[in-house]
N, C-alpha and C positions, 0 to 999 in steps of 0.2 A: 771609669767614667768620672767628670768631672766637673762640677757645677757652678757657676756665679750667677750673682744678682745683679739686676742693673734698675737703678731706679728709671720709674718710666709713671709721668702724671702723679707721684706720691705713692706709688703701687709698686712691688717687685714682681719679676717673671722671673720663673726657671727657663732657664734654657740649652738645649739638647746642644753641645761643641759641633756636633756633627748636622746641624738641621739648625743654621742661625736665622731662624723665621722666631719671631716674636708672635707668642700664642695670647690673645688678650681674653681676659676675663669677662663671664656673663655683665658682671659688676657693670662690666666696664659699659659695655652693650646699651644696657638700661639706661646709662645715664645720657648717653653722647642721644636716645630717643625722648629722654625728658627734655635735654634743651634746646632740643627742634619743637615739641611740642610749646613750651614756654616761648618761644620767637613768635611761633604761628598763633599763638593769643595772644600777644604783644602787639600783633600788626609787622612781624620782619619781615614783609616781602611775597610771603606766599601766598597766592590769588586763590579765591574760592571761584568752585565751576562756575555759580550764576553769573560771576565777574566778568570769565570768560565770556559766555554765553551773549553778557550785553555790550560788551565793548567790541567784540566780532561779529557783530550781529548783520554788519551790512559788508564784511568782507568776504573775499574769495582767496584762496589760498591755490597756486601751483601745484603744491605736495603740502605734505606733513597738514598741520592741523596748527588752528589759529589759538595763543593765549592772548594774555593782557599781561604787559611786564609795565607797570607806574599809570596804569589807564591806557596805554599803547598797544594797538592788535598787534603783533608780531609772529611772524610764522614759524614755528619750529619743527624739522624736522626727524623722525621716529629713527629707532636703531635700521629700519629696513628700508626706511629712505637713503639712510647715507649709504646702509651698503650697495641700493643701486646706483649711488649717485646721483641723487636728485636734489634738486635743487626747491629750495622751501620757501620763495616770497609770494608776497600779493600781489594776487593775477588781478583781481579786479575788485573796486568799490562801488554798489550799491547808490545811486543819484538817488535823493532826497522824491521822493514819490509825493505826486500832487493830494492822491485821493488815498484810501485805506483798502484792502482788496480782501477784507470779510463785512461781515456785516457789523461784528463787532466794534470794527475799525471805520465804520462806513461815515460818508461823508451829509452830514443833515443838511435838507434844502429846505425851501420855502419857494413857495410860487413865483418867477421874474418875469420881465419882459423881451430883455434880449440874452442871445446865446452865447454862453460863457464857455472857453476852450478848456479843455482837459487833453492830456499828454501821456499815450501808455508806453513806458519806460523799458529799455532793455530789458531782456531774458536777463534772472540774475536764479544761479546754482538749478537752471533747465529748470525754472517755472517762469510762464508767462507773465506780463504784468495783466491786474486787472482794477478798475475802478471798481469802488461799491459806493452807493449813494442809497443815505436814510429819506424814505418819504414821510412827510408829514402826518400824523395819525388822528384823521377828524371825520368824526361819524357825520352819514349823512357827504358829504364832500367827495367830488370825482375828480381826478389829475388825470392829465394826460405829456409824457417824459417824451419827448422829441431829440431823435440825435442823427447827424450829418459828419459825414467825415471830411477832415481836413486836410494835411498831408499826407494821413493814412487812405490807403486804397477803399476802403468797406469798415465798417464795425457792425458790431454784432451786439444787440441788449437781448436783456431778460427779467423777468418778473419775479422774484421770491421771496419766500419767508423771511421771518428771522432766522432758521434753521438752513436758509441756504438750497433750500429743496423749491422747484419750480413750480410756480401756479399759474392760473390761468388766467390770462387778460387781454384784450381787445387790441391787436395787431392792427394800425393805423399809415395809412401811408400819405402824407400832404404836399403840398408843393415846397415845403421848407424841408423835408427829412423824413425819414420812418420813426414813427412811435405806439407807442403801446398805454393804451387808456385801463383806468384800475380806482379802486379806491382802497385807501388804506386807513386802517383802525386803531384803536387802542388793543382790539383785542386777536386782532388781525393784524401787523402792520407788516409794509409791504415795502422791499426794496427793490434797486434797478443795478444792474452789475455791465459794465461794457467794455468788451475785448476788441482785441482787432479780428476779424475776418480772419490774415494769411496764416493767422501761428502765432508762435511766441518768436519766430524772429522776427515779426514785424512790429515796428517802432513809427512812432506819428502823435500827429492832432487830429482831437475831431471836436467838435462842440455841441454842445447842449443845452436846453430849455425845460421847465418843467410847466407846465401850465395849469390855471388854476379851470375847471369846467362847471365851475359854480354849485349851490347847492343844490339839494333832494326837493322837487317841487311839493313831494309828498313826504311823509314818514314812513317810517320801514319797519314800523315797532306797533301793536295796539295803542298803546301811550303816547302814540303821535297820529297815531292815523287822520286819515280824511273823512270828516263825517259826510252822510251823500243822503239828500232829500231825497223825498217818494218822487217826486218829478221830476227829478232829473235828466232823463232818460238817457242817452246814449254821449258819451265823456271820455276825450281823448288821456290817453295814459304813456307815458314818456321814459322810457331806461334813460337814463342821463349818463350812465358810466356801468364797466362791467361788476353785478356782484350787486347791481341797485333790486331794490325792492320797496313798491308803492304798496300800504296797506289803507285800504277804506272799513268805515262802518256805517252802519245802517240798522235800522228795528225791524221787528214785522211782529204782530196782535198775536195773542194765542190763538194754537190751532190753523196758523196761517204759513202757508210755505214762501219761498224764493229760488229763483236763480240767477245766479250772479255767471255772467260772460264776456268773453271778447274774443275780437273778431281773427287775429294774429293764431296759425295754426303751429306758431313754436313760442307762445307765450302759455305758462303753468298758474295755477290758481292753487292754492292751501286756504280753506275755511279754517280760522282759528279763534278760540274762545278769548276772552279778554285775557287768561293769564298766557295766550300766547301757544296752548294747546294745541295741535291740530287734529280737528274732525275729519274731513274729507282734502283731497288730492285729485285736481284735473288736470293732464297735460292735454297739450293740443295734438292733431293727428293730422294727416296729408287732408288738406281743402278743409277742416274744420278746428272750429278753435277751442279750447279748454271751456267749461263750466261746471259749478258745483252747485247745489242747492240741499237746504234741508227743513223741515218740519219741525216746527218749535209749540210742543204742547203749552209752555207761557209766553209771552212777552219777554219777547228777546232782543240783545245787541248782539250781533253778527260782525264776524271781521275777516275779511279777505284779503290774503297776500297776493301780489301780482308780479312777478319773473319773469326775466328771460329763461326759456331751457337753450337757446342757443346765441352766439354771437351777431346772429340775422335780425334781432329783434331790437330797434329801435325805439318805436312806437307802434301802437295800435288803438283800437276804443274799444270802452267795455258798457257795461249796463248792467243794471240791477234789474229784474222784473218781480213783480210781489202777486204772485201767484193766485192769492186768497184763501177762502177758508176750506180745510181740508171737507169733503162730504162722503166720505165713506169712511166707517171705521176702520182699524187697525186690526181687532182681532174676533174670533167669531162672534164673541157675545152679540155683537152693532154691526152682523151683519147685514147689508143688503139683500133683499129677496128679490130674487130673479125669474120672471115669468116665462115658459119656453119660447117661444119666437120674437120675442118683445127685447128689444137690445137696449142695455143704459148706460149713459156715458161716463165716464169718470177720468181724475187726472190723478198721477200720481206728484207731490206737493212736492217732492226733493228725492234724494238718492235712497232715505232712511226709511221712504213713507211706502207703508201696505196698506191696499187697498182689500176688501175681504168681501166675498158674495156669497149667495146660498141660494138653494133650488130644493125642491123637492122630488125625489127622485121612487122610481119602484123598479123593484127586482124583476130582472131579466128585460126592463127595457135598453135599448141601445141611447144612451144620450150623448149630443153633441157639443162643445164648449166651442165660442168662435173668439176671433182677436180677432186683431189686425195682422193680414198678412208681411205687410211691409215692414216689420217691425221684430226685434230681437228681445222674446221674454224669459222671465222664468216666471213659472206660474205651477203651484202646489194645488192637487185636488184632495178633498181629506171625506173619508166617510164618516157616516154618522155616529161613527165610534171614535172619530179623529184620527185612526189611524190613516197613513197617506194612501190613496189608491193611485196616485201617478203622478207625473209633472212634465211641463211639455215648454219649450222655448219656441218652438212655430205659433203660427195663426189656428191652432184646429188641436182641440181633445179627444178623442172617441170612445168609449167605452160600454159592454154591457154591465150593468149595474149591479153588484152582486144582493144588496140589500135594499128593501123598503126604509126610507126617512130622507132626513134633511143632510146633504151635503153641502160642503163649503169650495168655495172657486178661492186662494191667496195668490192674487197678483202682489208677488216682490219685487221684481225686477223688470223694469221697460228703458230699453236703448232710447226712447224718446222722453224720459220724464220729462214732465212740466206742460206737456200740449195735451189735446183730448185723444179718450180713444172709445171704440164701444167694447163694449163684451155681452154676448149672447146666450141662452142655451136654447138649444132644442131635443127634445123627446121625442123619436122616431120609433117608439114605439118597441113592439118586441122584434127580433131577425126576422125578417118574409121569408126567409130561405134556410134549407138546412145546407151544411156545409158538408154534408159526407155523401157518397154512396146511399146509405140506410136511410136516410132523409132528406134524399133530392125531393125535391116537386116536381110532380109528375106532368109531363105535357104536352099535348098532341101535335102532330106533324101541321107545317103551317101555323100553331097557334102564337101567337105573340106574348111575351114574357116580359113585364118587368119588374124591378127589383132595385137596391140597393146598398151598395158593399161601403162596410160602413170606417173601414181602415185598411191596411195592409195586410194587416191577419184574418180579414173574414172574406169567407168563399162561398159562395154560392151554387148549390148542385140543382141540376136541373135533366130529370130523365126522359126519351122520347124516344117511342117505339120504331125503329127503322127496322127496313125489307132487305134481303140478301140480293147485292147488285147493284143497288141503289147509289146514285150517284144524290150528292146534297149539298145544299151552299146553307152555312150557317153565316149570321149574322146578332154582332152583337155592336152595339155605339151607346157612349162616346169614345169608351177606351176599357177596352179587357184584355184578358189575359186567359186564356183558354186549356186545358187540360182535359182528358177524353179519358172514359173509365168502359169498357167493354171486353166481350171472349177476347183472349188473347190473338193479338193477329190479327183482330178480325175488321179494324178500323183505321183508315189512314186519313190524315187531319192536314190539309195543306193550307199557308194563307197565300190569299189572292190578293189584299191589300188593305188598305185601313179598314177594321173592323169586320173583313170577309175572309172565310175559310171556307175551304171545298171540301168534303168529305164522301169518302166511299168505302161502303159497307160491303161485307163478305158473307155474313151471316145474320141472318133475323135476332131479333132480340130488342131488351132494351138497352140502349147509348145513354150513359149518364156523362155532362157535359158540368165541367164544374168553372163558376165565372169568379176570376179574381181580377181584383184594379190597384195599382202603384201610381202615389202615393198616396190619395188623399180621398178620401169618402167622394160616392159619386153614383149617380142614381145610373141605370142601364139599360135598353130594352133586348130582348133575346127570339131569335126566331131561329126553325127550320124547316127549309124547303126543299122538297128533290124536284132537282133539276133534269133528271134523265136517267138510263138504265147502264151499266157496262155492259157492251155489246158482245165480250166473252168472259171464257171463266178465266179463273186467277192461277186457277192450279191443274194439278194432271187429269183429277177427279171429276171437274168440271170442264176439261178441255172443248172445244169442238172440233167437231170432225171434219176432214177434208180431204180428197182424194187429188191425187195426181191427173194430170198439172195443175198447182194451185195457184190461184190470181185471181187475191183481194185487197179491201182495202177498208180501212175501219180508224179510230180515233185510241189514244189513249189519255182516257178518260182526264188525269192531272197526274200530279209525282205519284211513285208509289202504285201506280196502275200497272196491273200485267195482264197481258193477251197470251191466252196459251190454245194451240192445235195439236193434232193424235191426226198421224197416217200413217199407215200402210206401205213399209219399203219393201222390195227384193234385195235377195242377199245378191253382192258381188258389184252391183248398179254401182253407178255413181253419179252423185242428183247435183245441180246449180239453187244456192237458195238466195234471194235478193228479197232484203227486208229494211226500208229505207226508214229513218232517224229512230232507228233501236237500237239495244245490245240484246242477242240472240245465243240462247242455249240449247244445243240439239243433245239431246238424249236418247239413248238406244234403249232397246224391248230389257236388257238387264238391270236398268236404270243407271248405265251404265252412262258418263259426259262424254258424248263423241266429239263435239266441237264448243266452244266459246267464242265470242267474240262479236268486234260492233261490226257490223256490216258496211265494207265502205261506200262511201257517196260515187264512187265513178264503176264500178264494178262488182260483180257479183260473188257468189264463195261457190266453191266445190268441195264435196267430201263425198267417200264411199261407204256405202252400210253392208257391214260384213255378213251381218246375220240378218235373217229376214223376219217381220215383225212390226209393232205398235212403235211407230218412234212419235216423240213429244218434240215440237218446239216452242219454246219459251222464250218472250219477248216484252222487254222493258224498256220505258223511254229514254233516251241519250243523250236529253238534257234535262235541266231540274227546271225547266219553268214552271210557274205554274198557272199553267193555262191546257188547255184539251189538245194535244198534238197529234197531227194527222198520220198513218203511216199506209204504207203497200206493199203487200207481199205475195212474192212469185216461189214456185216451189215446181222443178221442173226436172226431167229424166236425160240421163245423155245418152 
């Protein structure tokens, strides 16, 4: 093998006779990457990305990817473009954009008079063009942005943040354009963004207006609020633009309530203290409008904020009313003493304010608490230990009293605050009636009963000696609820109509009759009278007798009434029975079911008695009225 040198850059190579590739040193490497670096700090030539970045910023490129070769976009194509063969210039440049299309970029306006054109430009790399426009940021100040299209078919606005994100504003349509009413803040501020309708391949004119809607007739802060005499009385209130808010103040003396209203049932109220606090919260509901009130133990200024909750609300009026001075304490110490039947009126002064009564009550009487029925409360009863004994939102308390002392009546809550109401009690004494079996009142047939059921949980027992057979019409008014306690069996209880039930008895004894009334306490009178006899017996034991051919005729008595006969058949016979508006059970001497069934209205029945003997038939009425139904029956040999 054989070796020469060959100078190469100041430097020798060995090199292989047989392989004349010149093999270069790391040396060498390093330096030809130093004096690239040294160019590229020098400024030789070569573009940093951000370069690229801004001097391409509004071209499009064929293929490959856009640089900057002396400030020039120039398109160069990648190793994988040439090998497809593609071709690498600029498809398109980017037209000079009127407006900016973020918010960032957005264009500031100020209030004009007439409408200025705007122009949204080709699709450029498959985005749309869009305008954005800055609105002016002045508290208290409503605009309203008006836009029409011009070449372009439709456009399309919007309302939003500075983040780009959509709010809510008052959607307007005039005889110039559609637009959209708003106010925008410093701390809020509000911009307007407008597209075309068809896409991003639509291109056009449209113009625009921003218009000024004047100032806040009110302030929307305590610190600007509207002060408002006592005389005021009823004062129209104005949204001027969407997002307005009118706040008033007003005083009221200690110990004196208010409430503040208006008549709009999608206008909202916020009571708030000077530092802008909120106390209470009124929206308005279907047919009635928001109002707040409260109770102020000193000398107070009061500040009411007034909203729309919806885009419906223009205007409306509101009103202040100054209630006066609270006259019933708050808590038992100052309460009011309450006389039984003796009602005293009171109001409650705002949403905060408790009204408190007292009565004097004894154990095991039933005492009654009245309101207003009309009216939706919450109302706390406390005994004289304070602990609660109940709470009731209707017109009516009821209660037997477990302890002798003084109880407390806490009205908290009334659906009507601010108008009058009464409140009542009455003492009704101890139960007139026991409520069980063991402690009916006892009562003689015909005698007249009455009484009074003093809630839904108290029943009234009432016992009265009836005869076996006896037919009976009880009666009880204005409104009961009836329940029947006797031998088993031995009592069947039908009603006849408001207040009337029929009864018929099987067995002697006494009938305990227990009176309940739904929903509400309610005085009652009770009576029973027999009306008549059952003209047979109910069962086998009782049956009467009757011989062949039979044909009669008799009543059943109301529901639940059974007529029963015992005869006499021959064995092998075969009998016809016709028994008109019953259902009829023939029994044989083994007690054995010979036949069932309702007897039809056109025809009569046959069956044959095999064995000779006591047969029973058994007959029930085949309707449920209840009224006394007449029937007749044939019972005859073939």
């Amino acid at each position: 093998m054989h070796a020469r040198a060959f100078g190469y850059y100041g430097r020798s190579t060995v090199v292989n006779p047989r392989f004349p590739v010149p093999l270069v040193r790391s040396c060498f490497i390093s330096r030809v990457f130093a004096l690239l670096a040294v160019c590229f700090l020098m400024g030789c030539g070569v573009p940093s990305a951000e370069e690229d970045e801004r001097v391409c910023a509004d071209v499009e490129c064929t293929a490959g990817r856009c640089v900057s070769e002396a400030g020039t976009p120039v398109c160069r194509c990648s190793a994988w473009d040439q090998a497809a063969g593609l071709r690498c210039t600029i498809a398109a440049v980017r037209p000079q954009d009127d407006h900016g299309d973020t918010a960032a970029l957005a264009t500031p306006l100020v209030p004009f008079t007439e409408f200025r054109e705007g122009t949204i430009q080709p699709a450029f790399r498959d985005k749309a063009d869009r305008d954005v426009f800055a609105m002016p940021a002045q508290t208290g100040q409503g605009f309203r942005f008006v836009v029409r299209p011009g070449t372009l078919a439709a456009v399309d606005l919007r309302l939003m943040d500075a983040a780009g994100k959509d709010v809510a504003g008052t959607l307007v349509r005039t005889q110039e354009g559609q637009g959209v009413e708003f106010a925008s803040t410093e701390e809020a501020p509000r911009f307007i963004r407008v597209t075309a309708s068809q896409g991003k391949e639509a291109v056009g004119t449209y113009s625009y207006r921003l218009e000024d809607l004047g100032k806040d007739a009110h302030g929307s802060t305590p610190a600007t609020a509207t002060a408002i005499q006592e005389s005021s009385g009823s004062f129209p209130v104005v949204i001027e633009y969407p997002g307005d808010a009118d706040v008033f103040s007003f005083r009221t003396e200690p110990g004196h309530g208010f409430r503040f209203s208006c008549a709009s049932d999608v206008a909202s109220l916020a009571l708030m203290t000077e530092a802008g606090v909120e106390l209470a919260h009124s929206a308005g509901e279907y047919g009635k409008g928001p109002r707040v009130g409260h109770l102020g133990q000193a000398a107070s200024t009061w500040f009411v904020k007034v909203y729309a909750r919806t885009e419906a609300l223009r205007t409306t009026s509101c009103q202040v009313e100054y209630l006066g001075r609270d006259e019933h304490a708050n808590t038992s110490a100052g309460a009011t003493p309450l006389v039984s039947g003796v009602p005293v009126t009171a109001r409650l002064q705002g949403t905060n304010d408790v009204d408190v009564f007292s009565f004097s009550g004894t154990a095991g009487h039933q005492q009654e608490i009245w309101m207003p029925i009309s009216r939706s409360w919450q109302v706390r009863v406390t005994a004289p230990d304070g602990k609660p004994l109940g709470e009731f939102t209707g017109g009516l308390f009821s209660r037997e009293l477990p302890v002798t002392g003084t109880y407390f009546v806490h009205v908290l809550q009334d659906t009507q605050w601010g108008s009058d109401f009464q409140v009542r009690v009455d003492d009704k004494g101890r139960d007139d009636h026991g409520g069980l079996v063991e402690t009916a009142t006892r009562a003689a047939l015909g005698e007249r009963v009455t009484g009074r059921l003093h809630d839904d949980s108290d029943w009234d027992a009432i016992a009265v000696p009836l005869e076996p057979d006896g037919v009976y019409r009880l009666t009880c008014t204005p409104s009961c609820s009836i329940t029947t306690y006797g031998p088993s069996g031995s009592v069947a209880l039908n009603g006849e109509g408001f207040g009337v039930w029929n009864v018929l008895v099987r067995s002697s004894g006494l009938v305990t009759f227990r009176v309940g009334a739904y929903p509400r306490p309610a005085d009652f009178t009770f009576q029973v009278d027999q009306v008549g006899t059952d003209d047979h017996g109910d069962d086998a034991t009782q049956a009467t007798p009757v011989s062949i051919p039979v044909s009669l005729a008799g009543v059943f008595e109301l529901v639940g009434d059974l007529d029963v006969f015992s005869v006499e058949l021959e064995a092998g016979r075969s009998y016809v029975l016709d028994f008109s508006n019953a259902s009829v059970r023939v029994i044989g001497p083994n007690r054995q079911l010979i036949y069932r069934y309702p007897i039809p209205s056109t025809e009569a029945t046959r069956f044959k008695a095999e064995v000779a003997g006591t047969y029973v038939v058994e007959a029930a009425p085949s309707s449920l009225a209840n009224r006394a139904v007449p029937w007749q029956f044939s019972l005859r040999a073939e």
